[in-house]
N, CA, C and O atoms as a GROMACS GRO file, in nm:
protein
  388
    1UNK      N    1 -16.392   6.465   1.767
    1UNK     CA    2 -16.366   6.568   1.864
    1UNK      C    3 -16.265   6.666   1.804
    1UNK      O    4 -16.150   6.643   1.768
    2UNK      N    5 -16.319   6.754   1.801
    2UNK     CA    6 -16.191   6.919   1.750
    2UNK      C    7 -16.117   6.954   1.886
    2UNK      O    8 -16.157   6.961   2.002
    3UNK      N    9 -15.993   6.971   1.826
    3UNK     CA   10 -15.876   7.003   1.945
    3UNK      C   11 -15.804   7.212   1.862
    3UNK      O   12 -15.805   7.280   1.760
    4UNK      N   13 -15.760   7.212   1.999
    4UNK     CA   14 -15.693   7.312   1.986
    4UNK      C   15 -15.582   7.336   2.007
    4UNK      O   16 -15.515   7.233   2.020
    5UNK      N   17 -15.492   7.487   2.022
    5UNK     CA   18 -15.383   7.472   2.120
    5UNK      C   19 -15.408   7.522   2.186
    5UNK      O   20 -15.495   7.609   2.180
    6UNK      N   21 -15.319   7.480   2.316
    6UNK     CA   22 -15.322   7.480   2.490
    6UNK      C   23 -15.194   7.504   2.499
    6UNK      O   24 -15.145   7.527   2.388
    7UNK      N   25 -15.104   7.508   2.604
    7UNK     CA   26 -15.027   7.570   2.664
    7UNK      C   27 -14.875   7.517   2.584
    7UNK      O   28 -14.863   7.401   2.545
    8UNK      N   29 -14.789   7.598   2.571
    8UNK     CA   30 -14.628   7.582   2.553
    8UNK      C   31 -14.589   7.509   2.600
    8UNK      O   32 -14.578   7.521   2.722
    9UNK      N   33 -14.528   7.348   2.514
    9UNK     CA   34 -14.454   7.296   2.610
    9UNK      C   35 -14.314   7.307   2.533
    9UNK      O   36 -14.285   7.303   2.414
   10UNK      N   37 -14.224   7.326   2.672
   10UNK     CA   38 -14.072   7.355   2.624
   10UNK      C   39 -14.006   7.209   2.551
   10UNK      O   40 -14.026   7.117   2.631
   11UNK      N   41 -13.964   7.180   2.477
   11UNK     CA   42 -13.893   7.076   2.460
   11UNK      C   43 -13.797   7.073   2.358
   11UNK      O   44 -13.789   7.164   2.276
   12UNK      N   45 -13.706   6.951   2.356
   12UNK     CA   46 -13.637   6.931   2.271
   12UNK      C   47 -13.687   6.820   2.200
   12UNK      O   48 -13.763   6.738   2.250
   13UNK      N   49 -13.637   6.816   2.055
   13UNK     CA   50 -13.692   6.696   1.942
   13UNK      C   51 -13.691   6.638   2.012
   13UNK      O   52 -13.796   6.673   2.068
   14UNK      N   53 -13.639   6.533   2.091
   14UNK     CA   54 -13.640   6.375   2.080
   14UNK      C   55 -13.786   6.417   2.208
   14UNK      O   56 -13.894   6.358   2.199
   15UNK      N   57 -13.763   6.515   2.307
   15UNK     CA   58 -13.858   6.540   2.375
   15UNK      C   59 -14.057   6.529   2.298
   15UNK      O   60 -14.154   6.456   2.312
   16UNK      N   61 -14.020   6.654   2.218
   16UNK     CA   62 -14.128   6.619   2.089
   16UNK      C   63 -14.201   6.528   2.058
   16UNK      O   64 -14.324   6.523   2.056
   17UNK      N   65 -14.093   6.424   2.024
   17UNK     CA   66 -14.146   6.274   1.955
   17UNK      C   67 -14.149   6.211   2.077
   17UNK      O   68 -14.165   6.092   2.050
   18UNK      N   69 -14.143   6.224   2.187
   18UNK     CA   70 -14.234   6.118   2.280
   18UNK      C   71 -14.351   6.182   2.308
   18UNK      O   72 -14.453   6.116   2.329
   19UNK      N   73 -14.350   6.286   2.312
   19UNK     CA   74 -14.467   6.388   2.327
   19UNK      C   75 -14.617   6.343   2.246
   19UNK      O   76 -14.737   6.349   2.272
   20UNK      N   77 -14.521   6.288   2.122
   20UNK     CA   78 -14.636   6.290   1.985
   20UNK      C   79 -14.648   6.109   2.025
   20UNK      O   80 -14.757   6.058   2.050
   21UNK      N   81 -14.542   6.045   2.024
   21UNK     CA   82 -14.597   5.888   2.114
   21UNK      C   83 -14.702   5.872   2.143
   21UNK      O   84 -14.791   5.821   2.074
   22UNK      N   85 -14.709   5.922   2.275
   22UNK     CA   86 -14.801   5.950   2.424
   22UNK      C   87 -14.912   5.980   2.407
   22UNK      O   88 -15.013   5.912   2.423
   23UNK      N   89 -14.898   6.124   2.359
   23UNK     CA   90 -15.055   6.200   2.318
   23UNK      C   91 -15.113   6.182   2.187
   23UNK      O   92 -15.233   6.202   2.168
   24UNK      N   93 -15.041   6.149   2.104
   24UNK     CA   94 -15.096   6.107   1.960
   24UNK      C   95 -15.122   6.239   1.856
   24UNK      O   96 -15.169   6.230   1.743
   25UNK      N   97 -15.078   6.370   1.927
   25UNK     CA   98 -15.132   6.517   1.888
   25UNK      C   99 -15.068   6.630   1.935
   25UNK      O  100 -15.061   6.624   2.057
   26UNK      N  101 -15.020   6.729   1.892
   26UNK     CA  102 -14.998   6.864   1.892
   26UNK      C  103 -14.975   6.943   1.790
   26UNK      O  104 -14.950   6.891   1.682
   27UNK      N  105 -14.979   7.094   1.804
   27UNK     CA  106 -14.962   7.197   1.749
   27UNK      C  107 -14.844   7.220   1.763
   27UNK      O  108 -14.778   7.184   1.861
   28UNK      N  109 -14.783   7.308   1.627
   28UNK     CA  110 -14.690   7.349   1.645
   28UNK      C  111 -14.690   7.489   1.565
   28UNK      O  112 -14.783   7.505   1.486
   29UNK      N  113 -14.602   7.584   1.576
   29UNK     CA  114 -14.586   7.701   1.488
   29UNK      C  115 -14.458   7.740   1.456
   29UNK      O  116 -14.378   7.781   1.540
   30UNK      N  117 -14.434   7.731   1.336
   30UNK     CA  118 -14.333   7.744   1.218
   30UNK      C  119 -14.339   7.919   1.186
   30UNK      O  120 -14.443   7.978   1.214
   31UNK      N  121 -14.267   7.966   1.148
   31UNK     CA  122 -14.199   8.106   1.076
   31UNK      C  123 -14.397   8.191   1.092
   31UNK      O  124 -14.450   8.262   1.007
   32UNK      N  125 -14.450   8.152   1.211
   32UNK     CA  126 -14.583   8.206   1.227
   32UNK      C  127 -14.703   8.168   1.184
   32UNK      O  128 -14.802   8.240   1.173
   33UNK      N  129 -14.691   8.038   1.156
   33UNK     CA  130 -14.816   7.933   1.065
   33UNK      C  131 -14.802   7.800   1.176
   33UNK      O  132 -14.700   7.754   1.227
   34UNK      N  133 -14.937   7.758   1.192
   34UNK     CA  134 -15.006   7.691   1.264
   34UNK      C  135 -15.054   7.554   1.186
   34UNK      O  136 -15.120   7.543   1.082
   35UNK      N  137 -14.992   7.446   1.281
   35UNK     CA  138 -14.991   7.381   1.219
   35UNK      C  139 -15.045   7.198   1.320
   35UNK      O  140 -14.996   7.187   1.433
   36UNK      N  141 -15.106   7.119   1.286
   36UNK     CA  142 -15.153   7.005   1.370
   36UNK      C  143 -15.110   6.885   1.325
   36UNK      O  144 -15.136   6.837   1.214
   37UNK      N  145 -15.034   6.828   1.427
   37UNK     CA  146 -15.015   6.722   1.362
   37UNK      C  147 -15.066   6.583   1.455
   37UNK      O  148 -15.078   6.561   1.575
   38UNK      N  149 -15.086   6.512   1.345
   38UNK     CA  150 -15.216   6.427   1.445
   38UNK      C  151 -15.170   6.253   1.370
   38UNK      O  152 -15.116   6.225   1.263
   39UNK      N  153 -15.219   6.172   1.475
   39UNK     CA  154 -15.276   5.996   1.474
   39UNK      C  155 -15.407   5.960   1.452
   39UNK      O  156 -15.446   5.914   1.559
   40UNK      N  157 -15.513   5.956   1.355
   40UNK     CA  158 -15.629   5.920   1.339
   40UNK      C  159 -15.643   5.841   1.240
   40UNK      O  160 -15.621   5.885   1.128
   41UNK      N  161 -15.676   5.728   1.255
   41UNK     CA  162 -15.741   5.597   1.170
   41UNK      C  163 -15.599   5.553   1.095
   41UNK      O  164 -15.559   5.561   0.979
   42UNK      N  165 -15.550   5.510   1.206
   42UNK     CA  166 -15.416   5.439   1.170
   42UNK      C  167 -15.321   5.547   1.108
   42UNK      O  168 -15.205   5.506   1.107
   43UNK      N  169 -15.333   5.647   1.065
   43UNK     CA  170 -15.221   5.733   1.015
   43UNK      C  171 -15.179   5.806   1.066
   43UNK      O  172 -15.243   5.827   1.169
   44UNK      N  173 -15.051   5.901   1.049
   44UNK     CA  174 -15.038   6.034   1.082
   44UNK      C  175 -14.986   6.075   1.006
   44UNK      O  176 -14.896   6.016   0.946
   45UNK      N  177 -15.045   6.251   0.971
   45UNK     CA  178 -15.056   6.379   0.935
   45UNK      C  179 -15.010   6.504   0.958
   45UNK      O  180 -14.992   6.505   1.079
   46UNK      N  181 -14.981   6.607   0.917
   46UNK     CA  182 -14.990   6.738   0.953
   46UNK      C  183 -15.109   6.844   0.873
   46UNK      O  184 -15.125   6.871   0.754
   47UNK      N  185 -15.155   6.873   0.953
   47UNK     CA  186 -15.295   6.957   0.890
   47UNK      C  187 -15.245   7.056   0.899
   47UNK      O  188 -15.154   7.067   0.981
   48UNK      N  189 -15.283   7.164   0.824
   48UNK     CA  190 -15.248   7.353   0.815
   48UNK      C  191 -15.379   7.386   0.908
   48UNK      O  192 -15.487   7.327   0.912
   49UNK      N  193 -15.335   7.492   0.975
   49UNK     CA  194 -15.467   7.489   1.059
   49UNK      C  195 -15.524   7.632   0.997
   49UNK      O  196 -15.635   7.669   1.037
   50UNK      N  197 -15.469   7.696   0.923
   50UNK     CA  198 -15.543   7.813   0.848
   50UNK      C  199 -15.582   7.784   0.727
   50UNK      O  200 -15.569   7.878   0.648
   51UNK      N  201 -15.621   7.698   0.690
   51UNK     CA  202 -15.612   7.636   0.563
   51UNK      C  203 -15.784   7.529   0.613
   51UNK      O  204 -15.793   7.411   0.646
   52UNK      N  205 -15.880   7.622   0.599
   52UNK     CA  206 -16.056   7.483   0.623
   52UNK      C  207 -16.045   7.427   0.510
   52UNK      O  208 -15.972   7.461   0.417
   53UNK      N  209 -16.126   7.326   0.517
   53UNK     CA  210 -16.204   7.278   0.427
   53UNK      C  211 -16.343   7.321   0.364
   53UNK      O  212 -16.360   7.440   0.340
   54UNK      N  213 -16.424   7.246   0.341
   54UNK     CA  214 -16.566   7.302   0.327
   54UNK      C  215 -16.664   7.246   0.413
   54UNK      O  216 -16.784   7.272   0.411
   55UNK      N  217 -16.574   7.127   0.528
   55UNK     CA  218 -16.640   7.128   0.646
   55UNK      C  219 -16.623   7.207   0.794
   55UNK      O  220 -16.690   7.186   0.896
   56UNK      N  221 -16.523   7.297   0.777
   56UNK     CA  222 -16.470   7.376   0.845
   56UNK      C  223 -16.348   7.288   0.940
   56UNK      O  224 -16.306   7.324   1.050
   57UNK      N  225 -16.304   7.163   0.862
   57UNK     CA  226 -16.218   7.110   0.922
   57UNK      C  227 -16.065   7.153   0.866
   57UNK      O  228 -16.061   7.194   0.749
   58UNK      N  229 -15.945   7.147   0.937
   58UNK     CA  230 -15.820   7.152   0.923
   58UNK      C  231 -15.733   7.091   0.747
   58UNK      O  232 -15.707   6.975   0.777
   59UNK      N  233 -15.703   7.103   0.660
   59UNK     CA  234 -15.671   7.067   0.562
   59UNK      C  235 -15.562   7.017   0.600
   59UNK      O  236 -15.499   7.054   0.699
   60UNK      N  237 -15.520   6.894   0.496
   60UNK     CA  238 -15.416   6.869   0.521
   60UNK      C  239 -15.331   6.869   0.442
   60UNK      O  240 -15.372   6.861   0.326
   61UNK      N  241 -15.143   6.882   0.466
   61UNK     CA  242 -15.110   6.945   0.353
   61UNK      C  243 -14.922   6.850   0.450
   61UNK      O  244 -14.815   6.891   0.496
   62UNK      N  245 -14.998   6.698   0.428
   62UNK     CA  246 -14.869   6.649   0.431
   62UNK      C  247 -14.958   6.489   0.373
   62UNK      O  248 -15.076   6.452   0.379
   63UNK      N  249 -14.856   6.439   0.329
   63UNK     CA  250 -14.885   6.259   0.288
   63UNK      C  251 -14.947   6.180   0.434
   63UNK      O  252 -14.908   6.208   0.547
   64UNK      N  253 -15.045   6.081   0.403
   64UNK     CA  254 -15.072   5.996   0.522
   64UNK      C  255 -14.915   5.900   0.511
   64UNK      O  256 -14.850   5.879   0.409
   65UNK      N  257 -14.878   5.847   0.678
   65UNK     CA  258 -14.777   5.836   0.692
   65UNK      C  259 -14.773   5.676   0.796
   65UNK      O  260 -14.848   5.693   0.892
   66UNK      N  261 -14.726   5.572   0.798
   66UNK     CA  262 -14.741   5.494   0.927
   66UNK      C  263 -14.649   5.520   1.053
   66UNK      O  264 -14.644   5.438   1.145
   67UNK      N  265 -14.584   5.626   1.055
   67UNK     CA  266 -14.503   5.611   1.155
   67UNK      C  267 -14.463   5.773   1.193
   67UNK      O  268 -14.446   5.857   1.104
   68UNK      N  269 -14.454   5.796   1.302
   68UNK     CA  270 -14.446   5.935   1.412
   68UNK      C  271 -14.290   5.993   1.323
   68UNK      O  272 -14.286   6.104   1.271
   69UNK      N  273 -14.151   5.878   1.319
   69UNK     CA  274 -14.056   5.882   1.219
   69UNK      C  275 -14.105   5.958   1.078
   69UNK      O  276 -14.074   6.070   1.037
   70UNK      N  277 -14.181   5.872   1.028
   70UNK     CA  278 -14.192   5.922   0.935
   70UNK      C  279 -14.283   6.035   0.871
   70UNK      O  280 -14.307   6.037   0.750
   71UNK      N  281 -14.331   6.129   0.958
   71UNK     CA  282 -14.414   6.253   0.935
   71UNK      C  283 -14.322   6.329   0.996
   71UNK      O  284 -14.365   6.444   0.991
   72UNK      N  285 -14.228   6.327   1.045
   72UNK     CA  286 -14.150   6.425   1.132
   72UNK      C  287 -14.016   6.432   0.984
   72UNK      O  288 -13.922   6.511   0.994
   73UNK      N  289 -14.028   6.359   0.884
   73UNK     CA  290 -13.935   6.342   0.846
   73UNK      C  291 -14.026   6.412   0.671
   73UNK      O  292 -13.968   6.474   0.582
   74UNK      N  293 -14.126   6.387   0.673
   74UNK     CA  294 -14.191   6.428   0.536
   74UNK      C  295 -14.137   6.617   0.522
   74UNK      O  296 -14.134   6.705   0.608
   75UNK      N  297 -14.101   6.619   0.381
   75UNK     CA  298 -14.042   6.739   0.349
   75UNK      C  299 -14.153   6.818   0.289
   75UNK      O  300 -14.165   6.822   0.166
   76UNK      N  301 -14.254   6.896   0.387
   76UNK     CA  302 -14.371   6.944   0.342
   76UNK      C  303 -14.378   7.120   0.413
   76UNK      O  304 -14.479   7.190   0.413
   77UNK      N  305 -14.287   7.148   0.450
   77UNK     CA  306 -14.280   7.313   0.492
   77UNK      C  307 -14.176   7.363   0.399
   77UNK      O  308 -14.055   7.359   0.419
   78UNK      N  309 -14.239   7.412   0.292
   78UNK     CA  310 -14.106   7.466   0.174
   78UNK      C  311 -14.017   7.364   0.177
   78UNK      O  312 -13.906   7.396   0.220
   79UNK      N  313 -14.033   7.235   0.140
   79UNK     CA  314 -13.940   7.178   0.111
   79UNK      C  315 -13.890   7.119   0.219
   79UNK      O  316 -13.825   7.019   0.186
   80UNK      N  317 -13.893   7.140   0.357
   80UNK     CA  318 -13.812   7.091   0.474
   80UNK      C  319 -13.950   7.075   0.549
   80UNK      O  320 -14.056   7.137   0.559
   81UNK      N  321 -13.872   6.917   0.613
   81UNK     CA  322 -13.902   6.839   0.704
   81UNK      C  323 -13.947   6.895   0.863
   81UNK      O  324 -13.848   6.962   0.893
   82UNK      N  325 -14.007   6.899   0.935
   82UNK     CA  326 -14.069   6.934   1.060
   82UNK      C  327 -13.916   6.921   1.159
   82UNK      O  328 -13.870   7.018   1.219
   83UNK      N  329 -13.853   6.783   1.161
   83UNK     CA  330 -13.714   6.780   1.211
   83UNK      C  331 -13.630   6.921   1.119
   83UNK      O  332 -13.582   7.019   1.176
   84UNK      N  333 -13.630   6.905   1.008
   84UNK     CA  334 -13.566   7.024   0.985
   84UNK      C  335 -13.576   7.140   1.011
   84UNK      O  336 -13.488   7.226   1.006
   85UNK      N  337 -13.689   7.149   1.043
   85UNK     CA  338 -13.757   7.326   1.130
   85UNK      C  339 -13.787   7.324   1.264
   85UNK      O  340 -13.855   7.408   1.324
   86UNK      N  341 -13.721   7.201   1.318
   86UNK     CA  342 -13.762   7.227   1.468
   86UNK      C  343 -13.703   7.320   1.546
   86UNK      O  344 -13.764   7.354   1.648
   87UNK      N  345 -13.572   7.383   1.516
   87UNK     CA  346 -13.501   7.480   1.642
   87UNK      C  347 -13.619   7.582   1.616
   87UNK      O  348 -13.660   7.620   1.726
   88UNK      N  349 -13.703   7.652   1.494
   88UNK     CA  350 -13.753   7.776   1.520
   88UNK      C  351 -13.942   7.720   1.522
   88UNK      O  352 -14.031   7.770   1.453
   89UNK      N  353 -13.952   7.638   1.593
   89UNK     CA  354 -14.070   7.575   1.598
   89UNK      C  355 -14.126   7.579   1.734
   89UNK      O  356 -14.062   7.522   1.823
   90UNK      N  357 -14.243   7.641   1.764
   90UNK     CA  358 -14.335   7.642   1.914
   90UNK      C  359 -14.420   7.488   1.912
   90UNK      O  360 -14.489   7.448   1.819
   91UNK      N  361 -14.400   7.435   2.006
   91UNK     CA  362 -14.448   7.310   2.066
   91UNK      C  363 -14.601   7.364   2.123
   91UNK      O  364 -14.594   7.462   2.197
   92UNK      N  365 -14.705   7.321   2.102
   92UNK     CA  366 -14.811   7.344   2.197
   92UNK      C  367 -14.906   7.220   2.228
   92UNK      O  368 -14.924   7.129   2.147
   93UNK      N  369 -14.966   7.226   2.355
   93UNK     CA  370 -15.018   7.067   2.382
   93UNK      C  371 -15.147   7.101   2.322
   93UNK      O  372 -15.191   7.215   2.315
   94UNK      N  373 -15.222   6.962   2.265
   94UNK     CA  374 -15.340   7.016   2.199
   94UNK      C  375 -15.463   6.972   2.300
   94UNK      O  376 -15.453   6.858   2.346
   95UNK      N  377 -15.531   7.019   2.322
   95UNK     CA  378 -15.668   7.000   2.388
   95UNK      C  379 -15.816   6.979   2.350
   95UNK      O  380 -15.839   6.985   2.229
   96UNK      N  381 -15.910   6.958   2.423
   96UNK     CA  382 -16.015   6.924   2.328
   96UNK      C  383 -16.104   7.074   2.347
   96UNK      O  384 -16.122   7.124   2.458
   97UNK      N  385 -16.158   7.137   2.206
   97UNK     CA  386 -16.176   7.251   2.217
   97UNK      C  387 -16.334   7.274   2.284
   97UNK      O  388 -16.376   7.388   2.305
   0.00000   0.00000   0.00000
């Protein structure tokens, strides 16, 4: 199932990471780049969402990870961590498109 983004949700980090708990998924947008970060087949990821493949799926452009901790913590946006870019970061809930 392909997801999208859906509506702004306001939050703070720790807010975030229960967010990503719960739902297993959202979007977010960094310095204007779009970005998914997701739970599928035991891992989690952050996919570039402008960035296809050659199946027209989402690329990904962070390490598979076992833990919500530890993708929030991978240093894959110039060098800094998703926690490290969260004050200028849009939260969005993801939906099924």
């Amino acid at each position: 199932m392909m997801f999208q983004a859906g509506d702004v949700v306001e939050t703070d980090f720790e807010g975030f990471l229960k967010l990503l708990r719960s739902k297993t998924r959202a979007f977010v947008s960094i310095n204007d780049h779009e970005y998914y970060i997701t739970h599928t087949d035991g891992y989690w990821r952050v996919q570039d969402c402008e960035a296809l493949n050659d199946k027209g799926h989402f690329t990904d452009c962070s390490e598979l990870v076992n833990t919500v901790c530890e993708v929030v913590e991978l240093p894959w946006i110039a060098g800094k961590s998703l926690h490290d870019s969260f004050s200028g970061a849009t939260v969005y809930e993801a939906v099924a498109a």
